[in-house]
N, C-alpha and C positions, 0 to 999 in steps of 0.2 A: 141674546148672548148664550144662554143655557142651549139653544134650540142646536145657535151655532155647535156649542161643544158635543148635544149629541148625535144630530144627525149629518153635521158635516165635519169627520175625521180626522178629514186630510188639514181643512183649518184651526184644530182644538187648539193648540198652542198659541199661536194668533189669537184667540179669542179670549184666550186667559191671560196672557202677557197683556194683552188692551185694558182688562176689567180691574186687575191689582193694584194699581197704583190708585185706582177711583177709589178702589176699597181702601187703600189706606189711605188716602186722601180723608178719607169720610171717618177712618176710624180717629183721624188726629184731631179734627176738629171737633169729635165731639168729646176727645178726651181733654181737652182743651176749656171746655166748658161743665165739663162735671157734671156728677147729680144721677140717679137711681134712672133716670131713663135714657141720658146719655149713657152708660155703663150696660145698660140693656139692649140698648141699638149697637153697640162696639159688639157687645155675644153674638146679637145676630148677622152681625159683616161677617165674625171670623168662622161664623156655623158656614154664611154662606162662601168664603174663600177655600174655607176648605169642602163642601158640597161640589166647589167646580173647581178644585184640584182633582179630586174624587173623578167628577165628568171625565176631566181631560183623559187622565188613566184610564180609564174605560174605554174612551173614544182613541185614544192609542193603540189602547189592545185589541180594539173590534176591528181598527184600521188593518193593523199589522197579522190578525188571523185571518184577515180578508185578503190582503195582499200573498200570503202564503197559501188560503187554498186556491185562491188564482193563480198560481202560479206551479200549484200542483197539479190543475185543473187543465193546466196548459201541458204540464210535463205527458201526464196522463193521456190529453189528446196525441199529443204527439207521437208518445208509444206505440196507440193503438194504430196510428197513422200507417208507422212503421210494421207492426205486426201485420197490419192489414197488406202490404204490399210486400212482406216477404210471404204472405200465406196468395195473396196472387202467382208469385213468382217460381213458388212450388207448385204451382194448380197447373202453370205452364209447361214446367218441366216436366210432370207428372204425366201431362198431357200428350208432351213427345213423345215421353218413355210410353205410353200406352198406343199410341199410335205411329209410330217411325222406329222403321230397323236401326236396330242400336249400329251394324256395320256400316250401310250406303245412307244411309236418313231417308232414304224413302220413305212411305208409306209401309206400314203391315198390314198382312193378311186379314186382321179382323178388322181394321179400320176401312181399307179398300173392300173389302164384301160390303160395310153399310153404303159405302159408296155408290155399289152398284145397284143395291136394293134400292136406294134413293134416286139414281141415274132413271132407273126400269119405272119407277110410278110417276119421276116427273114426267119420264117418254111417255107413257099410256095416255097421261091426262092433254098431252100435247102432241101426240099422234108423232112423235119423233124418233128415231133410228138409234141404237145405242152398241156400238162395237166394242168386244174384249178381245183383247191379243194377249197370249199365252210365250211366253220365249223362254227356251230352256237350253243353258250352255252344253254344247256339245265336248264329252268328253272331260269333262270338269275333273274328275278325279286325277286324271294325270297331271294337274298342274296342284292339286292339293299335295299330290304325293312327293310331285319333283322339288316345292316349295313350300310345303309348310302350310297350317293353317294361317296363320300370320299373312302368308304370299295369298292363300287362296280369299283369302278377307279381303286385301289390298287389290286384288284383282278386281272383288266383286262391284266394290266400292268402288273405281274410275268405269267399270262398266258401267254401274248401275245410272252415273251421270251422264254417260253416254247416249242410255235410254233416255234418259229425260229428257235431254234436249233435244234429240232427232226426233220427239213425242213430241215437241212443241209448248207453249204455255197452259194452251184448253184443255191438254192430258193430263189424266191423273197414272203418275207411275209406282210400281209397291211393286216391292221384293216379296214372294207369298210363300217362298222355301228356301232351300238352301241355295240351289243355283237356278233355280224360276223366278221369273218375273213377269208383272202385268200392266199391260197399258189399256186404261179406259178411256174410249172416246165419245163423246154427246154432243158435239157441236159440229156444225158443218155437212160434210157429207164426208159421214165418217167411216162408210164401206170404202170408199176410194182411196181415206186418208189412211184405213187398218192395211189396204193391200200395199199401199206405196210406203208406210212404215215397216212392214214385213220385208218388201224387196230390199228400203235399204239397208235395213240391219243383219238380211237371210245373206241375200245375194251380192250384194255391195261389201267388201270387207271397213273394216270398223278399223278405227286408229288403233295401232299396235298400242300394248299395254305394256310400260316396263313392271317387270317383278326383278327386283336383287339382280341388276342389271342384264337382264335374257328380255329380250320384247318377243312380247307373245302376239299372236296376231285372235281377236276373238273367234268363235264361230259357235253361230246359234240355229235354233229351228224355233220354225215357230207353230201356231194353231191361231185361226180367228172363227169368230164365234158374233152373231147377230142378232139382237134385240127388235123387232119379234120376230123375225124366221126363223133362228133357231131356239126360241128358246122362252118360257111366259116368266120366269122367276130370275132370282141370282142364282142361286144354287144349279138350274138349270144353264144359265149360260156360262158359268162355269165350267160345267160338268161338259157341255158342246165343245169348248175349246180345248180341256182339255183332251177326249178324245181326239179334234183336227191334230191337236199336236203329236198325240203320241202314233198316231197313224204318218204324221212327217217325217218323225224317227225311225220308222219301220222301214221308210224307202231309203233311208243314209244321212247324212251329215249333209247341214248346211240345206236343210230344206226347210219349207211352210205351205201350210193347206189350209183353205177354209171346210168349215163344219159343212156336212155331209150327211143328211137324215138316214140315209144307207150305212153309216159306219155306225150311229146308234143301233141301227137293227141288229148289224153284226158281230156286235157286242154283245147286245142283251140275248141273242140266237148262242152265242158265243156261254156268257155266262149261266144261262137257262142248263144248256146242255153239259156243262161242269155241273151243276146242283144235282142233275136229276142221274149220272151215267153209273152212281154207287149204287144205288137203289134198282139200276136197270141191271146192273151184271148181278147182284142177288136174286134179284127177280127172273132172272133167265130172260131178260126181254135183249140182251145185248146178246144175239149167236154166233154159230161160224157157220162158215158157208162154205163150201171147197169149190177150184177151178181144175179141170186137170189138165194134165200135163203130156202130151202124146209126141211116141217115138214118131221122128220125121220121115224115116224111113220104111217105116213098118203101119202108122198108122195107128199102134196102140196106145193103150193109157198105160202110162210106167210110174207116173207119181201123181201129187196133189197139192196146190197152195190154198191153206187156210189163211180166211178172211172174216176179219170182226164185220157184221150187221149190226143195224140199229135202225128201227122207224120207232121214229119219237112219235109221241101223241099229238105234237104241235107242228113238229118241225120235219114229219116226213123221212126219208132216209139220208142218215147223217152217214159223213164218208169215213171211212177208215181212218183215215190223217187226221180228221176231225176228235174222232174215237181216243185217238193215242195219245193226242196232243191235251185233250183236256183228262186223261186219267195221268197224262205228266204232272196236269197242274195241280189236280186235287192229292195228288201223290196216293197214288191207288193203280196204276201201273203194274204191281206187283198180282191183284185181286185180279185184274183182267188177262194179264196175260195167262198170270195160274187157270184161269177158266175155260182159256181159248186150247189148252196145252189139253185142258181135259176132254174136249172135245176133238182134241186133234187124237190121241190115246182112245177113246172109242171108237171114232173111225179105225182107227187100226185093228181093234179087237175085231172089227167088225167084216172087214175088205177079205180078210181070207174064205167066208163064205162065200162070196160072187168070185170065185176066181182071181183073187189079186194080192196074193200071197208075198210076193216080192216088193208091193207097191210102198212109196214112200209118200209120207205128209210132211211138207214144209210148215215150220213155222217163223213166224215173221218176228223178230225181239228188237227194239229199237235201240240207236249206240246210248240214251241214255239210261236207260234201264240197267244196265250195268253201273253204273255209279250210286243208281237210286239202292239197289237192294242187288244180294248173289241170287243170281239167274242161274247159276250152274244147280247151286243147292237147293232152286224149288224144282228142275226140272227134276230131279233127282227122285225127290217128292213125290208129283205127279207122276212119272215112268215104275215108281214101284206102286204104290197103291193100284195102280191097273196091270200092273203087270205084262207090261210092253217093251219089245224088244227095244233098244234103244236105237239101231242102226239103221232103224225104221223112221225115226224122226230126224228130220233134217231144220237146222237152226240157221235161217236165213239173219246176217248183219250187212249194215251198209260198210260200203267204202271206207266210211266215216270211222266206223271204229274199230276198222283195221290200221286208222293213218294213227292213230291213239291208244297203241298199245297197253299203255300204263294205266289206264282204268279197265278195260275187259280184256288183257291178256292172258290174266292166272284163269278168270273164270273160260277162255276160248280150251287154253289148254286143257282144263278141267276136263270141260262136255268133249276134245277129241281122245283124251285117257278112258273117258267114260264109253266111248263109242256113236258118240250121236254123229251126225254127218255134218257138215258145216258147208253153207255157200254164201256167196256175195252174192247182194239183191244190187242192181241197177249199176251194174257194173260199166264202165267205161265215161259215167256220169264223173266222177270224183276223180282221185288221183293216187290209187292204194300206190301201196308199198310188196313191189316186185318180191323185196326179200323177205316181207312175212310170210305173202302168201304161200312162198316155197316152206317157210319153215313153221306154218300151224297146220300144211295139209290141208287146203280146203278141198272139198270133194266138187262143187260147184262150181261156176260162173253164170252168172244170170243177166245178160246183155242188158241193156237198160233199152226202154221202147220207144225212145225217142231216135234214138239211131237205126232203127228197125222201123221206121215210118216212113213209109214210100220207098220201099230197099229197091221192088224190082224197075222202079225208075231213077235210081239215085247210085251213081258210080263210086262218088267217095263214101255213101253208107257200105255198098258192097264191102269197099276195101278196107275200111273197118272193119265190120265185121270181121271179114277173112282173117284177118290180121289177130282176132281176137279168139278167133280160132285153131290158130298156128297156135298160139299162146297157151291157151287148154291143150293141145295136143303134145305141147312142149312140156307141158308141168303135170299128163298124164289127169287134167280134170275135165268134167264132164261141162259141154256148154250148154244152156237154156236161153232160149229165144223168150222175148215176152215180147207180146201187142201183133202178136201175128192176126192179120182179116181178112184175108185173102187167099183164094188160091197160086197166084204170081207169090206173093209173099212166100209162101210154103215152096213152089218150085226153085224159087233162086233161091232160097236158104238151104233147101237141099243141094242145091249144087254147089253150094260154098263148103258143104261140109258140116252144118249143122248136126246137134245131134237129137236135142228135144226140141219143143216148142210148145208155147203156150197164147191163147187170145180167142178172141171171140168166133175167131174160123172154126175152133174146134166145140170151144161150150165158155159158155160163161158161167159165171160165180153162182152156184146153186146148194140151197138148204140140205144137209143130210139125206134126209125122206127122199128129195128129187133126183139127188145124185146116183141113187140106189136104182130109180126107174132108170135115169140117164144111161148106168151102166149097162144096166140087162139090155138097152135098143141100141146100146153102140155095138156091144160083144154079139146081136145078132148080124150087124153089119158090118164087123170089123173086118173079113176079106174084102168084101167088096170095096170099103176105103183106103185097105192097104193097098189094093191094084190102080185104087183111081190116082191115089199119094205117087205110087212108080212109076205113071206113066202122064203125071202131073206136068 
């Protein structure tokens, strides 16, 4: 009975309502019969009724703290239950937010590169093909502009779906910039599946996209890029696509190319030759070179075109366009052409010794050099430090930027107030403006040499020209032939009326030092090619 009340709880009550009536059953009878040990067994019933009252109370309360921390025990798992599955539930979200564009849910940029890093070591170890396609919306800003970032988000985002599906299930698609995107392929034969995903989304148009009611129709370019052909890493095939694509872009809208180990060369030849062209025009290793310029009719030298040089240590002799184009990018345009101007100024100082006092040096200023920095104010510079007549220098611009008065018209006016001469290079290429030309005074026309290529066989270049000659004669300017190589070249230009000419018939582009010999063997021959030019 005792056992019951202490080790089984749940029955104490039970077990003490059973044992009380025995007890007092027991304590009546012996009060019944009296006497000093009767009286002593009644002390010890009611010691022991109350001992398992006692029990019971204990065994109540051990019950009822036992049923309570069960029941905390339970609350407390279930908490944890809960915490545990709201702290999954964040690890999830967390998870998107670290890898998916908050705009389209694609994939991002960091998530997709492990991708690809993981794609490229499964390939190695499986000897497998791994294609990246590179697509970049053409034109994007005009539709941010016309509609809003808002518009241009909702765009990306029904695009970005677009991709995914025409990508299929096996593609992994990620958004990697603002209007780029990537698709990665590892299964199949995923060259055929990168070019036939490029056609349909390059050349195939895409389902119109509404924005705030105007349906846009998409159009992209793309670059692919090949795991291992083009490429041993991520970063590297990365790096292949992107060039394919921005080489897509270079030829228009709505194009895609695959990677091309020649356009890496043409890069790295490309950005070698920006690194190294500051260092080469300090170093005097970038010079000029002059061509000259001979009366058609006479046979002499009347002027000069300077020409940037450059032989790289690596890459051999780099072209002028090349020259111009990468001191545009490093923005040092200003450093080179000041240098070419000073070399153009020493020749001058220099030409009235050999007889050629009247002689003019072209220099060549490209239309964006005028927006970079005033051209007028270093020639300024240059012309006085040497102390050079200025009407001796003649400032060859293109077409170009005479069609765009508004960036180099104060500085044209400038250099014709100052005295320099002014001509248009590669005239008839572009589509100047009739009315500036009249109204900045150009002293020049410099035929462009493509219309000049094969004249004495070619009837509509004749009539060109002519025509372009009527035109100098009309506006009182002098015309210059370029890309003459022949004798036929030289007769029919003279008889159209030509007035100079310049090309490889007479001299090519030659260093200072040489042009100096060249002049003294021409000026000993110069009757004898004046008569052979007249009877030419």
């Amino acid at each position: 009975m005792g056992t019951a009340l202490v080790r089984q709880s749940f029955t104490s009550q039970i077990a003490f309502s059973f044992s009380i009536p025995i007890l007092i059953a027991c304590i009546w009878c012996f009060l019944r019969h009296g006497g000093i040990f009767a009286l002593t067994l009644i002390f010890d019933l009611v010691l022991l009724a109350a001992f398992l009252l006692y029990l019971m109370i204990k065994a109540e309360q051990k019950f009822v703290e036992g049923e309570i921390a069960k029941l905390t025990s339970e609350l407390a798992t279930r908490k944890l239950i809960v915490a545990n599955e709201d702290i999954r539930q964040t690890n999830i979200r967390l998870e998107v937010l670290a890898n998916c564009d908050p705009v389209t849910n694609l994939f991002n940029r960091p998530y997709f590169s492990s991708n690809i890093a993981g794609a490229i070591a499964a390939a190695t170890v499986s000897g497998r093909k791994v294609a990246l396609v590179l697509f970049d919306v053409d034109r994007f800003k005009r539709i941010n502009d016309a509609f809003g970032h808002k518009g241009g988000d909702q765009f990306l985002t029904i695009l970005g779906q677009q991709l995914k599906t025409a990508a299929g299930p096996d593609a992994i698609a990620a958004r990697i910039s603002g209007d780029e995107f990537a698709v990665l392929m590892t299964t199949g034969d995923v060259q055929q599946q990168s070019i036939s995903l490029a056609q349909t989304i390059v050349e195939a148009d895409l389902a119109p996209i509404l924005i705030n009611g105007t349906m846009i129709i998409p159009g992209l370019s793309a670059g692919i890029a090949m795991f291992p052909e083009d490429a041993s890493t991520a970063d590297e095939l990365f790096t292949s696509a992107s060039i394919a694509l921005s080489e897509a872009k270079q030829t228009g809208r709505k194009q895609w190319l695959e990677f091309d180990p020649k356009l890496k060369q043409a890069i790295d030849r490309q950005r070698r030759i920006e690194q190294d062209l500051k260092e080469a025009i300090l170093d005097n290793k970038v010079t000029t070179w002059f061509q000259p310029q001979v009366d058609l009719k006479l046979g002499t030298v009347v002027s000069f075109e300077a020409l940037a040089r450059w032989f790289h240590p690596t890459f051999g002799a780099v072209s002028p366009p090349e020259i111009i184009n990468a001191a545009q990018t490093m923005n040092i345009s200003e450093i080179l052409t000041r240098s070419i101007a000073g070399d153009v100024c020493r020749l001058l100082n220099t030409l009235p010794k050999y007889g050629f006092s009247d002689a003019v040096v072209a220099l060549n200023v490209s239309p964006r050099e005028f927006a970079l920095y005033n051209v007028a104010e270093m020639l300024d510079g240059v012309t006085n430090t040497h102390g050079v007549q200025r009407d001796k220098m003649e400032i060859e611009i293109t077409e170009e930027t005479i069609i765009d008065p508004e960036i180099a018209g104060d500085q044209l006016r400038h250099m014709e107030s100052r005295g320099y001469r002014l001509a248009v290079d590669d005239f008839g290429k572009g589509y100047s403006s009739l009315a500036y030309l009249i109204s900045l005074k150009i002293d020049r026309l410099k035929i462009d040499r493509s219309i000049v290529d094969d004249i004495s066989q070619s009837n509509t270049n004749q009539a060109l020209v002519g025509a372009m000659v009527g035109l100098g004669r009309a506006l009182n300017v002098e015309v210059v032939v370029e890309g003459i190589e022949t004798a036929d070249d030289v007769k029919t230009l003279k008889d159209i009326g030509c007035d100079v000419g310049q090309g490889f018939y007479f001299a090519r582009p030659m260093p200072e030092n040489v042009l100096f010999e060249w002049l003294v063997q021409h000026a000993k021959r110069d009757l004898g090619d004046s008569r052979q030019l007249e009877t030419a």
